[in-house]
C-alpha positions as CSV (number, residue, x, y, z in Angstrom):
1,X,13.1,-18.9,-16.8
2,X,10.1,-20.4,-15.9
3,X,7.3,-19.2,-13.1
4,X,7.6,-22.4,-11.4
5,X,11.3,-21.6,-10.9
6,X,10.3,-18.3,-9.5
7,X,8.1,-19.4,-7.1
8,X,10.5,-21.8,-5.9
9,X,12.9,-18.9,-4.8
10,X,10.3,-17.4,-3.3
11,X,9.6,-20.2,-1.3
12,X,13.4,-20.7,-0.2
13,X,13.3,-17.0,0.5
14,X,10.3,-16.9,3.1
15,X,12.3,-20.3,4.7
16,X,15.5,-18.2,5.1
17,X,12.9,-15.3,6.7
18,X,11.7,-17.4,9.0
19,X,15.3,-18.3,9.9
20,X,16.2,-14.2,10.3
21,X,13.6,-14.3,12.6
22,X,14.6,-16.8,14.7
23,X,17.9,-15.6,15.0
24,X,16.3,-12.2,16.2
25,X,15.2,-13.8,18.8
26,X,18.3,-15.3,19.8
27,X,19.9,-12.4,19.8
28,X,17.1,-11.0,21.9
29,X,17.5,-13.4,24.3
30,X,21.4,-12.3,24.2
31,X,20.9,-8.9,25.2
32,X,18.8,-9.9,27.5
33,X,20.5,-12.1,29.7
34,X,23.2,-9.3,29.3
35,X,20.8,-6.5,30.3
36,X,20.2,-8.8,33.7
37,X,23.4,-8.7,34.7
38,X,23.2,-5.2,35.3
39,X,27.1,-4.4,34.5
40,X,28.2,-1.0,33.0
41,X,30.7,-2.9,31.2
42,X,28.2,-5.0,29.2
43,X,26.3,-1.7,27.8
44,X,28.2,-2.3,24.7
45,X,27.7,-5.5,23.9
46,X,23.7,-4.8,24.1
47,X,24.0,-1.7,21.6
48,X,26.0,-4.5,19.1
49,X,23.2,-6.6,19.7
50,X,20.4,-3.8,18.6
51,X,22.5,-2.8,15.5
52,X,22.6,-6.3,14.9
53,X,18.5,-6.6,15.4
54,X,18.3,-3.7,12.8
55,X,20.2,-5.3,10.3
56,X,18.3,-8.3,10.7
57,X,15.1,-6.3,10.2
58,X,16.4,-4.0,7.0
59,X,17.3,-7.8,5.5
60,X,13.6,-8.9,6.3
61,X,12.4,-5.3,5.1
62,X,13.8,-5.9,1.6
63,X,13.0,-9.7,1.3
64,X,9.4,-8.6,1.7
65,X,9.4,-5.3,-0.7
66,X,11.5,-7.9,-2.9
67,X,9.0,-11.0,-2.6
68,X,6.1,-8.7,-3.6
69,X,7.2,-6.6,-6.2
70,X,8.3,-10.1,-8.0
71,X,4.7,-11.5,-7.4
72,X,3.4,-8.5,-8.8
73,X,6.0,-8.4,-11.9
74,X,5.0,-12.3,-12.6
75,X,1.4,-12.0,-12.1
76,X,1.6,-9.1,-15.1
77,X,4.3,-11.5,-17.2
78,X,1.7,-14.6,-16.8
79,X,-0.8,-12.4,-19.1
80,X,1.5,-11.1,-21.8
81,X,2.9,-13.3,-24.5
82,X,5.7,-15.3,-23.4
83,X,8.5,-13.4,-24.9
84,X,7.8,-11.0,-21.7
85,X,9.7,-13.8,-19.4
86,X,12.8,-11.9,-20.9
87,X,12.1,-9.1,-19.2
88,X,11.6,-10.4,-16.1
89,X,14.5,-9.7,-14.1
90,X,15.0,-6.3,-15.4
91,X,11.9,-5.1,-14.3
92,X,11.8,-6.8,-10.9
93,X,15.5,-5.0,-10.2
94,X,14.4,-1.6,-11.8
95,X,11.2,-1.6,-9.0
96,X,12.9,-3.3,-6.4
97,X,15.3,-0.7,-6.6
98,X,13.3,2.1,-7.0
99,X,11.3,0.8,-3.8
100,X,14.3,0.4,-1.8
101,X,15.6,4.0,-2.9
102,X,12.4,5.2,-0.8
103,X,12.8,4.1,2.6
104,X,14.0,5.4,6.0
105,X,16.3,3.6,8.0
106,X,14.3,5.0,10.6
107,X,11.1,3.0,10.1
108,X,12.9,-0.5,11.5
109,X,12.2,1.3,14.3
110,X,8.4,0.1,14.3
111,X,9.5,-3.2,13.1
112,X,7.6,-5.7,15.0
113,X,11.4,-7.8,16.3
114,X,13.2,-4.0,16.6
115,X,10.0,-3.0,18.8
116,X,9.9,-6.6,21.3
117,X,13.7,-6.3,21.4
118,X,13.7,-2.7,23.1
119,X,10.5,-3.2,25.2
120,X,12.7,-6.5,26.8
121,X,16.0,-4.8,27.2
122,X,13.8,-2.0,29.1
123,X,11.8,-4.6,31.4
124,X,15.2,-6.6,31.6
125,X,16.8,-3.8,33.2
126,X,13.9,-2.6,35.3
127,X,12.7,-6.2,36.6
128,X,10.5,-4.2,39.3
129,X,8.3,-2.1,36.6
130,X,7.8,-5.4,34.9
131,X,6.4,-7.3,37.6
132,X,4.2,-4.2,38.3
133,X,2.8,-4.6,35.0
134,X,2.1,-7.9,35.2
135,X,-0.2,-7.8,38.4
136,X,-2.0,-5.2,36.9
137,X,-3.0,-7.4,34.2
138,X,-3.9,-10.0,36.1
139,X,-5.6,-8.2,38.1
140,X,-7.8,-6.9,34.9
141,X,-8.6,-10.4,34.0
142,X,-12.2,-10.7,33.6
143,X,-11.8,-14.8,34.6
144,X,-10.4,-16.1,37.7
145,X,-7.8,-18.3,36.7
146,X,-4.6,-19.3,38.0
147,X,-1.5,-17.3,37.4
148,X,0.4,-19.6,35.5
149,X,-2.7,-20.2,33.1
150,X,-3.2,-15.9,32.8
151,X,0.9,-15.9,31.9
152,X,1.2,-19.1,30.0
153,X,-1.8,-20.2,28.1
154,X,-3.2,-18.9,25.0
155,X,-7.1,-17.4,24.9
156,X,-7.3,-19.0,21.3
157,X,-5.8,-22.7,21.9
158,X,-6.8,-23.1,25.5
159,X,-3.0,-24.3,26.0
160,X,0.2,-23.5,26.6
161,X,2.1,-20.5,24.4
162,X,5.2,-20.8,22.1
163,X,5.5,-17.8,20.6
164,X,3.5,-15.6,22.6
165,X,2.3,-12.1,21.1
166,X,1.5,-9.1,23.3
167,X,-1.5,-6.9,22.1
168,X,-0.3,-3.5,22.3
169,X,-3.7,-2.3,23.1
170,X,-5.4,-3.9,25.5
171,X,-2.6,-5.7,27.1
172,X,-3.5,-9.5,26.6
173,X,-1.4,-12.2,25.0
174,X,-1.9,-14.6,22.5
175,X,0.0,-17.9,21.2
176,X,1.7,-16.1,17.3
177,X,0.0,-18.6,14.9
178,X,-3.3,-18.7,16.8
179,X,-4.0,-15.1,16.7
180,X,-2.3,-14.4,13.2
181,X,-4.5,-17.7,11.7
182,X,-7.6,-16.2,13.2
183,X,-7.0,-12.2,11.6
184,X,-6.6,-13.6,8.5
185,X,-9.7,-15.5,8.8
186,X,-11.7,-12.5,9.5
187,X,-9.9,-10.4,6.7
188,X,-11.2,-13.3,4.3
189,X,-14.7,-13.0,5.9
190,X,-14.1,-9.2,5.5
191,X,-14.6,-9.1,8.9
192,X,-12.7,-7.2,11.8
193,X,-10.8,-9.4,14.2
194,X,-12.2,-9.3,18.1
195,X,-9.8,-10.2,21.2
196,X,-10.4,-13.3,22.7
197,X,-10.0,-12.4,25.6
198,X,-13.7,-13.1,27.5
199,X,-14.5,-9.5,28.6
200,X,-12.2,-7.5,26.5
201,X,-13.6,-4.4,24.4
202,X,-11.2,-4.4,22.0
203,X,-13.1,-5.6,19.4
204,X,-10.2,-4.9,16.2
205,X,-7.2,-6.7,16.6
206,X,-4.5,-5.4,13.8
207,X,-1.1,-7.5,13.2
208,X,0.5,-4.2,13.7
209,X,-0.9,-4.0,17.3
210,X,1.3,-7.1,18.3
211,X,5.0,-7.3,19.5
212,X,6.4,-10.5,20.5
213,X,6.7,-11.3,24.2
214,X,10.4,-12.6,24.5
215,X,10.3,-12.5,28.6
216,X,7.3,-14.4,28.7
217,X,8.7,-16.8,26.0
218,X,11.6,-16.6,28.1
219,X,9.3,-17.9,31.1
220,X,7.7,-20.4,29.8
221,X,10.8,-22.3,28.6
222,X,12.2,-21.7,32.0
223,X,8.8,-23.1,33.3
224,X,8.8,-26.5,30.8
225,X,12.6,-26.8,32.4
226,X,12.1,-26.5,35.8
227,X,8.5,-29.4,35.2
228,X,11.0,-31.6,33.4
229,X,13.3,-31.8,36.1
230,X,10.7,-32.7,38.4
């Protein structure tokens, strides 16, 4: 077995990730459109939906424990002689095992797709509270804009959102590669990562305080429908 090989599964692996997440959000979208219908009889179908999400999110759990420990286990075989290549495998299954053996099925709950999923059944089912939070955000906004630019357009790109992220701390959104390309930029300047936002005091923005927006994802497709039709 060679490292190049290794880091070639690796790479495949992170592709199928991306490709777990994506059907999250499907799924999300799913339950959602179920959740609008309002109908006793669909409960069910949106509880299948969430045990689906948290399968979907042990699977991206483990390929994440399982990606790292094997970076770690390489990096350690790439400075021993090569005879240590043998060993490989049986020391990345005896950690990732050992890791896996540790966790609580209850921690999916705080991951990022498990989190966006509930907050979207919730707002999908109480349309009323949703709207209520979203003119109290605009209203916060420190520049007058229009209300399609406050809902739709990123802080970071100045155009319009794909992915958008909602800050769990100070409310405002951000397109998902904009924001996560500019924390790792300040991590590398070992710097902390201020909002955007013009006027906004939170000055250390943390992956872990972002959830993905699917209703406002949901929006702006709905939005790039209804413009294409015109």
């Amino acid at each position: 077995m060679s490292l190049s090989s290794v880091h070639g599964t690796l790479s495949s692996l992170k592709s199928f990730q991306t490709d777990i997440g994506t059907g999250m959000d499907i799924v999300t979208d799913v339950a959602m459109d179920l959740a609008e219908d309002q109908d006793e009889e669909v409960n069910p179908g949106i509880r299948e939906m969430e045990a689906m999400i948290l399968e979907c999110a042990k699977l991206d759990r483990e390929i994440n424990y399982f990606v790292d420990i094997v970076q770690q286990v390489t990096t350690e075989a790439a400075a021993q002689p090569p005879e240590a290549m043998f060993s490989l495998s049986a020391k990345v299954k005896e950690r990732f095992t050992e890791a896996i053996s540790r966790l609580s099925d209850a921690e999916l709950q705080n991951h990022q797709k498990v989190v966006a999923f509930k907050d979207s059944i919730k707002n999908s089912l109480n349309p009323a509270n949703q709207e209520s939070a979203e003119t109290t955000e605009e209203l916060d906004e420190d520049i007058a804009v229009t209300q399609s630019q406050v809902k739709f357009t990123c802080p970071l790109t100045q155009v319009e959102m794909v992915n958008p992220m909602k800050n769990k701390k100070c409310n405002h959104h951000y397109d998902e590669a904009a924001i996560l390309g500019l924390i790792k930029t300040r991590h590398n300047q070992k710097k902390k990562c201020r909002c955007p936002v013009v006027g906004c005091g939170n000055t250390d923005v943390k992956q872990s305080d972002l959830i993905p927006d699917q209703i406002l994802r949901r929006k702006i497709q709905s939005e790039k429908r209804n413009s294409s039709r015109t």
